[in-house]
VOBADREN-477376 format. One record per residue: residue number from 1; x, y, z of N, C-alpha, C in turn; residue in three letters. Coordinates in steps of 0.1 Angstrom, whole numbers. Example, Ala and Ser with C-alpha at 12.3 -4.5 7.8 and 13.67 -1.06 7.14 Angstrom:
// VOBADREN-477376
@seq: 1; n.c1: 132; n.c2: -57; n.c3: 78; ca.c1: 123; ca.c2: -45; ca.c3: 78; c.c1: 132; c.c2: -33; c.c3: 78; type: ALA
@seq: 2; n.c1: 128; n.c2: -22; n.c3: 71; ca.c1: 137; ca.c2: -11; ca.c3: 71; c.c1: 129; c.c2: 0; c.c3: 79; type: SER
// end
This chain:
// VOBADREN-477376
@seq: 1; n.c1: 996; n.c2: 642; n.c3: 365; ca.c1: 985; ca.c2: 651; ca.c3: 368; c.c1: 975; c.c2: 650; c.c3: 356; type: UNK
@seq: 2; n.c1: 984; n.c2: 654; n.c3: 344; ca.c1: 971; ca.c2: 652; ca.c3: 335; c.c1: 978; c.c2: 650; c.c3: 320; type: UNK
@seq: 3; n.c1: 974; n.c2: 654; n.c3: 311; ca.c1: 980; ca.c2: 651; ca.c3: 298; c.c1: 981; c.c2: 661; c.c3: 288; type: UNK
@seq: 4; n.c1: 970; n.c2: 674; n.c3: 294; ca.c1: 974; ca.c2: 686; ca.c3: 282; c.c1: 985; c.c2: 694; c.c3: 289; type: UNK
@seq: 5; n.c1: 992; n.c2: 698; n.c3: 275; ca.c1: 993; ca.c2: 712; ca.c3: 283; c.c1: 1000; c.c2: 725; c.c3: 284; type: UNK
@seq: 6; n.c1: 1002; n.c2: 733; n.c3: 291; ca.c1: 998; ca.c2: 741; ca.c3: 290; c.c1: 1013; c.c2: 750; c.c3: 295; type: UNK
@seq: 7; n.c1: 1004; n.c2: 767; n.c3: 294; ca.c1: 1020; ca.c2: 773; ca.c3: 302; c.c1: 1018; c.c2: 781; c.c3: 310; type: UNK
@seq: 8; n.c1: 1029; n.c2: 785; n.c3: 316; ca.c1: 1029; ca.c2: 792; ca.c3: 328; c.c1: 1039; c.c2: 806; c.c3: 324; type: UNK
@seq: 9; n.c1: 1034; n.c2: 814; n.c3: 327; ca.c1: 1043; ca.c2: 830; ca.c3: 328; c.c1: 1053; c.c2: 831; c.c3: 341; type: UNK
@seq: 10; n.c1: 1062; n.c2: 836; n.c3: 339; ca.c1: 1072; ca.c2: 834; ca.c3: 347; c.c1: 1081; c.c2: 844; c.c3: 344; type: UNK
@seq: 11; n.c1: 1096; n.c2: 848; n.c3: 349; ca.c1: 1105; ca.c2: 857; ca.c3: 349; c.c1: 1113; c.c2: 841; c.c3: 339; type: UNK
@seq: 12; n.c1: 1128; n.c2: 853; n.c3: 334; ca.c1: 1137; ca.c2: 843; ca.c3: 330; c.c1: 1147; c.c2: 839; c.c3: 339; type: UNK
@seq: 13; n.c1: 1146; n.c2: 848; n.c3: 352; ca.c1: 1154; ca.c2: 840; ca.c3: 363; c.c1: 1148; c.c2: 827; c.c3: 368; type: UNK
@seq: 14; n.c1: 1134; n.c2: 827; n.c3: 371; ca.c1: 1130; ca.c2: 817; ca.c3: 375; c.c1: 1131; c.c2: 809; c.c3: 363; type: UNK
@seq: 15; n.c1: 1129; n.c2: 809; n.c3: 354; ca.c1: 1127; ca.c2: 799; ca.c3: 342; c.c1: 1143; c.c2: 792; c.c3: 346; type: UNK
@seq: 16; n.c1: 1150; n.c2: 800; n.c3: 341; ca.c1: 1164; ca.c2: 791; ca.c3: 343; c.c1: 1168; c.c2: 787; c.c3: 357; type: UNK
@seq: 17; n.c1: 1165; n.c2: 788; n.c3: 369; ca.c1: 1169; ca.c2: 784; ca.c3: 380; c.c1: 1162; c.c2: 771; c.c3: 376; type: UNK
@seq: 18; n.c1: 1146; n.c2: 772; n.c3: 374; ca.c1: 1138; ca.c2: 757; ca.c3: 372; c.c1: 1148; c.c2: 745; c.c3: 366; type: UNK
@seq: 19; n.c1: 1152; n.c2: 752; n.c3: 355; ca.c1: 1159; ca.c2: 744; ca.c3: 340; c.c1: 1173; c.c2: 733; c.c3: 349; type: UNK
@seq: 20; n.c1: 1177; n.c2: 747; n.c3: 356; ca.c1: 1192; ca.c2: 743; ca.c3: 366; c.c1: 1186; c.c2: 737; c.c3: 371; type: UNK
@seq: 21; n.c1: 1179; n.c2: 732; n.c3: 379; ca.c1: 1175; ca.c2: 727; ca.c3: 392; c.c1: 1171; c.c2: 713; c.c3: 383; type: UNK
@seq: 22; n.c1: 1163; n.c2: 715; n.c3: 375; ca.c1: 1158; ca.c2: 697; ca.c3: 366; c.c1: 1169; c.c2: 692; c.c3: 357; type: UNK
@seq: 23; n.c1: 1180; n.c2: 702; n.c3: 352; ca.c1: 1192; ca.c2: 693; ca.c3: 347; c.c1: 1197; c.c2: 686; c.c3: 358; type: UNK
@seq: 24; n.c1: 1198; n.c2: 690; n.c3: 371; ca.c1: 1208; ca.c2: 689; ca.c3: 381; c.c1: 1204; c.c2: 674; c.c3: 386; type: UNK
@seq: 25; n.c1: 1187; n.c2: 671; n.c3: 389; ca.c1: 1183; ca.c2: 662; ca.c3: 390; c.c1: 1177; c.c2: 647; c.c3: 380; type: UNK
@seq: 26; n.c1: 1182; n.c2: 655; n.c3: 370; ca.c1: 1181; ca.c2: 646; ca.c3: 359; c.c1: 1168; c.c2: 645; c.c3: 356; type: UNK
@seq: 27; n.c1: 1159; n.c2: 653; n.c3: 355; ca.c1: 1147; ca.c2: 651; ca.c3: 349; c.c1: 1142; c.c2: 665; c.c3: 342; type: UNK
@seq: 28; n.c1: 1129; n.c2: 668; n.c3: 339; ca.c1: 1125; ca.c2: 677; ca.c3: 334; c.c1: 1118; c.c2: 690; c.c3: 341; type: UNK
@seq: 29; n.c1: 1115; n.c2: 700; n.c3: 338; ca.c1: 1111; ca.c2: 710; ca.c3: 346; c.c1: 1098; c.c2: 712; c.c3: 349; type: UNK
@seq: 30; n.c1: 1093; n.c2: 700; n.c3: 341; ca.c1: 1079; ca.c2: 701; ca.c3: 341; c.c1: 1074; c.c2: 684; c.c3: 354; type: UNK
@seq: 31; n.c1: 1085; n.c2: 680; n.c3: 351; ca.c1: 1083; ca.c2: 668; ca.c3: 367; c.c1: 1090; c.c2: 675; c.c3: 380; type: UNK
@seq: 32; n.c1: 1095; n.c2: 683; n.c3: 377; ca.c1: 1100; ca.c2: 689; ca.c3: 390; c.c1: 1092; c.c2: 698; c.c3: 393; type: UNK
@seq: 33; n.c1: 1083; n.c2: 708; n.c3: 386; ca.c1: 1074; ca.c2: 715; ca.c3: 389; c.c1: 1059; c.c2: 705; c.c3: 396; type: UNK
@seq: 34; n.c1: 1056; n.c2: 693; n.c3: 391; ca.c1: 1046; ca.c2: 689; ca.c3: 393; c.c1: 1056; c.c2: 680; c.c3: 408; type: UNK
@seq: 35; n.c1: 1061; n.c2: 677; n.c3: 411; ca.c1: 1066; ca.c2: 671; ca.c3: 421; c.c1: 1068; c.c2: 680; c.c3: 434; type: UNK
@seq: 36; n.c1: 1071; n.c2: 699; n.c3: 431; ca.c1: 1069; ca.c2: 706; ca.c3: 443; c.c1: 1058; c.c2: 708; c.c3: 444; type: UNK
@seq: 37; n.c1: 1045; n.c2: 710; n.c3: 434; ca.c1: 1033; ca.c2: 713; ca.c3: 438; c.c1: 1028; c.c2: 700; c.c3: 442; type: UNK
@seq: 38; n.c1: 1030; n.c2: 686; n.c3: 441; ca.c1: 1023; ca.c2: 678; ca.c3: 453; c.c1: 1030; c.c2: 676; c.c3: 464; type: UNK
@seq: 39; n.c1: 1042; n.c2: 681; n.c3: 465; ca.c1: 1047; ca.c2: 677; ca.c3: 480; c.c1: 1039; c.c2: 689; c.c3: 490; type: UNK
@seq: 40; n.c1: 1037; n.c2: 703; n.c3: 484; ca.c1: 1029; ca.c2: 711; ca.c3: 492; c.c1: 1014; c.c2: 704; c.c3: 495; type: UNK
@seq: 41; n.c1: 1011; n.c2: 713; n.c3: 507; ca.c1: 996; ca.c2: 711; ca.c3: 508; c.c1: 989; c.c2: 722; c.c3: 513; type: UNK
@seq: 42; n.c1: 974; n.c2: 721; n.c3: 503; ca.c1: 970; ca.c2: 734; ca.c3: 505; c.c1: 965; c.c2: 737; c.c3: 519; type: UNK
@seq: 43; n.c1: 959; n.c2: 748; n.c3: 522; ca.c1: 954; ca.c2: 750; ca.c3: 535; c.c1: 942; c.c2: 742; c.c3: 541; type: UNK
@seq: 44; n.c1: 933; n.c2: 737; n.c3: 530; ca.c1: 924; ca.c2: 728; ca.c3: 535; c.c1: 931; c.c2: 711; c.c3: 538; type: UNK
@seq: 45; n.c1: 937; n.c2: 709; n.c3: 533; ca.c1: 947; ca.c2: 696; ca.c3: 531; c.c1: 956; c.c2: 696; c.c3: 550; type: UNK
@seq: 46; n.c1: 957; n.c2: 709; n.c3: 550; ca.c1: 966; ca.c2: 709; ca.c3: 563; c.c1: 956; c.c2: 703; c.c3: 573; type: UNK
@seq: 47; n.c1: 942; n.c2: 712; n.c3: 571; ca.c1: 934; ca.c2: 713; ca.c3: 583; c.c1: 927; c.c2: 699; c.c3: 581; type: UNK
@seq: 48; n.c1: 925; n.c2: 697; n.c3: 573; ca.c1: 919; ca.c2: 676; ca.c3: 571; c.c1: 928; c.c2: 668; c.c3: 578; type: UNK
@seq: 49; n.c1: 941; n.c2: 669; n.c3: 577; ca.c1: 955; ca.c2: 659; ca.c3: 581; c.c1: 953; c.c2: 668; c.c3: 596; type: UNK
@seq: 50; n.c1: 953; n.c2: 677; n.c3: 606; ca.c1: 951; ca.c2: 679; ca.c3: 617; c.c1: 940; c.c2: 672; c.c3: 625; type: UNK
@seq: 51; n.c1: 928; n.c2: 674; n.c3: 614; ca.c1: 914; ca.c2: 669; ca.c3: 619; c.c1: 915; c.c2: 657; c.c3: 624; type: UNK
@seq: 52; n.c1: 922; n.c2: 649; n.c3: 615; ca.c1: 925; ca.c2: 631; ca.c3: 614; c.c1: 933; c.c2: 630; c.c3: 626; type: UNK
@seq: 53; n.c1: 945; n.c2: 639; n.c3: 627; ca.c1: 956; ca.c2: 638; ca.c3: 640; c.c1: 948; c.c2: 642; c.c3: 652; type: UNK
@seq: 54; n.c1: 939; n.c2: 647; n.c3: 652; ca.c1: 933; ca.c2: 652; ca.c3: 666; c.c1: 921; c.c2: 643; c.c3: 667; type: UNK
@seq: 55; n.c1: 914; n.c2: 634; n.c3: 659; ca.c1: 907; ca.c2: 624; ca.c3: 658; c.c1: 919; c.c2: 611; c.c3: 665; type: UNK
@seq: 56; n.c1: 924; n.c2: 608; n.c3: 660; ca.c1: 937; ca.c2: 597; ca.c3: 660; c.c1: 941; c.c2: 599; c.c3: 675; type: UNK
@seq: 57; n.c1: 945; n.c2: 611; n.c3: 686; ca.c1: 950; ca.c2: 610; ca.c3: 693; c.c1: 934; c.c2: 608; c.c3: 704; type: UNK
@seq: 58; n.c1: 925; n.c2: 614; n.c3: 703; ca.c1: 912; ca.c2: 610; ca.c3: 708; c.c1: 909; c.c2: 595; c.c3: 707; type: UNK
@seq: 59; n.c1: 913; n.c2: 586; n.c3: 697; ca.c1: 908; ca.c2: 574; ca.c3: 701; c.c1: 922; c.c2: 568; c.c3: 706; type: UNK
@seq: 60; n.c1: 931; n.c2: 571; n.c3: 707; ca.c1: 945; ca.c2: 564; ca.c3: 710; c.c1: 947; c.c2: 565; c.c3: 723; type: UNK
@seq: 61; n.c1: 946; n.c2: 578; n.c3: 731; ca.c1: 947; ca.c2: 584; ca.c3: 745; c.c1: 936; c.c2: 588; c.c3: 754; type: UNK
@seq: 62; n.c1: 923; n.c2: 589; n.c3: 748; ca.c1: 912; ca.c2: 594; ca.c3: 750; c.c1: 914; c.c2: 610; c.c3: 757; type: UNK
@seq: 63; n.c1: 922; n.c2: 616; n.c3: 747; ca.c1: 923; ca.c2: 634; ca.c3: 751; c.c1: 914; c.c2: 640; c.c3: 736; type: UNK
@seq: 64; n.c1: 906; n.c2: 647; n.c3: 746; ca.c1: 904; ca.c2: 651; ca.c3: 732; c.c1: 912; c.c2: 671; c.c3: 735; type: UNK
@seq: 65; n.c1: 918; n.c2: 670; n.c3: 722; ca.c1: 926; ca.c2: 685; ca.c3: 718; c.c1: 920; c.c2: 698; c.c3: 716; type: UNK
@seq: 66; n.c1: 917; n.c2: 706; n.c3: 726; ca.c1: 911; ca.c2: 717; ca.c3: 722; c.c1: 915; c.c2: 727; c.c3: 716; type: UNK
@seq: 67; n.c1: 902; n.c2: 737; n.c3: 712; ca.c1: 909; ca.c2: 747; ca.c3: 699; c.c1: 919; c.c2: 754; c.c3: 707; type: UNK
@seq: 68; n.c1: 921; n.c2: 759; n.c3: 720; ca.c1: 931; ca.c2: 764; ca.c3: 727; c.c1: 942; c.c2: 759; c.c3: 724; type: UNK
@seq: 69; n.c1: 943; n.c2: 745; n.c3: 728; ca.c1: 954; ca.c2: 738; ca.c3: 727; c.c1: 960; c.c2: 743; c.c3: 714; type: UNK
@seq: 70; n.c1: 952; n.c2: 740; n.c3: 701; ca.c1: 959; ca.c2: 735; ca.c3: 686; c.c1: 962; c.c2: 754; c.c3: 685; type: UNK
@seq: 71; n.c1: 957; n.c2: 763; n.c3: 690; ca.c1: 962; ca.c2: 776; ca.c3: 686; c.c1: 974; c.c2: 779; c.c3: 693; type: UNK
@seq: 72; n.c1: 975; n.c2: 777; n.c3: 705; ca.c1: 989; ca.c2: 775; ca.c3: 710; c.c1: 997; c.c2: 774; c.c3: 702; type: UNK
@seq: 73; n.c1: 993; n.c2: 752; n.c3: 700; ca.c1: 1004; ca.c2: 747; ca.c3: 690; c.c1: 1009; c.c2: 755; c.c3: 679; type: UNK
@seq: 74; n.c1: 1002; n.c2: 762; n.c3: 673; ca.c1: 998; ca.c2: 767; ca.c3: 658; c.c1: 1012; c.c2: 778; c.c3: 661; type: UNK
@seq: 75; n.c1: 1009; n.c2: 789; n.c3: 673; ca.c1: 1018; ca.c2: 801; ca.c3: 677; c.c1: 1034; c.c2: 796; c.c3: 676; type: UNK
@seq: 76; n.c1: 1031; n.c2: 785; n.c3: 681; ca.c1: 1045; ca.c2: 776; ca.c3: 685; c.c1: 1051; c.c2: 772; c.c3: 677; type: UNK
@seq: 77; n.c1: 1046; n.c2: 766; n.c3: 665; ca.c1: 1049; ca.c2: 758; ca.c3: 653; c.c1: 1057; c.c2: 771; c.c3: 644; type: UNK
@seq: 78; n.c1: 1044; n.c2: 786; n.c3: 643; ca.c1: 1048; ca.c2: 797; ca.c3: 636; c.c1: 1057; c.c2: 802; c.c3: 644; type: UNK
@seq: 79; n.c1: 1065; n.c2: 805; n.c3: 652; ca.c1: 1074; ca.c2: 809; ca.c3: 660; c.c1: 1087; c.c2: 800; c.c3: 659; type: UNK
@seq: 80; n.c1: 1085; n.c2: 788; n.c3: 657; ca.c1: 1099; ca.c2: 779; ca.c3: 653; c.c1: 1102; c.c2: 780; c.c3: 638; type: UNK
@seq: 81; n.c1: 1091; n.c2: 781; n.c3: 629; ca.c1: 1096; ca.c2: 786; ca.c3: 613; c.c1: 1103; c.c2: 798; c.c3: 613; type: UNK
@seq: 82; n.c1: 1096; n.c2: 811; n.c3: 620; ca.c1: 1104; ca.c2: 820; ca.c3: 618; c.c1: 1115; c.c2: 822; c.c3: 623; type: UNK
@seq: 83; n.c1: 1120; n.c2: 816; n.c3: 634; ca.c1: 1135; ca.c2: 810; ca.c3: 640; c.c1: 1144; c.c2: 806; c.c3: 630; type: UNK
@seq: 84; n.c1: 1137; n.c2: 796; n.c3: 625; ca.c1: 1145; ca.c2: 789; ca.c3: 613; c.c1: 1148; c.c2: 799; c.c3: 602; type: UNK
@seq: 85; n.c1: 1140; n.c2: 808; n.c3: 594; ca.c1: 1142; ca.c2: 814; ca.c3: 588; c.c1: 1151; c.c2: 826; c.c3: 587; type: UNK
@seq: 86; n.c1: 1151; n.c2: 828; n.c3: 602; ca.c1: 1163; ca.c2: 838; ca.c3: 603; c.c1: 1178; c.c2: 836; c.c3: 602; type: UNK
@seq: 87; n.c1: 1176; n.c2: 820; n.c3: 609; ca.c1: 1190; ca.c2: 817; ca.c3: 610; c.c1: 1196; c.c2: 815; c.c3: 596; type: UNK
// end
């Protein structure tokens, strides 16, 4: 990411779960922190990677996906996380 750096405030639970979690995997807390924040994606990142998928299936199928449709999907998608989370 970059080369200075810097710190972050935190609890000492979380500090030591971090520490656990990057001994466990054999690296440091500070590549394991920079490795969960790129595997996420922000909220514009989601909606770019949709835009591209709903472009992609318009020239593939020639449907194009309306906002109805993708809010459905959206209800549907949020409704199978919180499934998962309960279980």
């Amino acid at each position: 990411m970059g080369d200075q750096d810097t710190s972050i405030k935190t609890t000492k639970e979380v500090r030591d779960r971090l520490k656990a979690l990057a001994s466990e995997r054999g690296t440091t807390m500070n590549d394991l922190l920079e490795e969960l924040v790129t595997r996420e994606l922000t909220e514009e990142e989601k909606e770019q990677r949709a835009q591209y998928a709903i472009e992609e299936i318009r020239q593939t199928t020639g449907v194009t996906v309306t906002d109805e449709a993708r809010a459905k999907a959206r209800t549907f998608l949020e409704g199978l996380g919180r499934e998962s989370h309960a279980a």
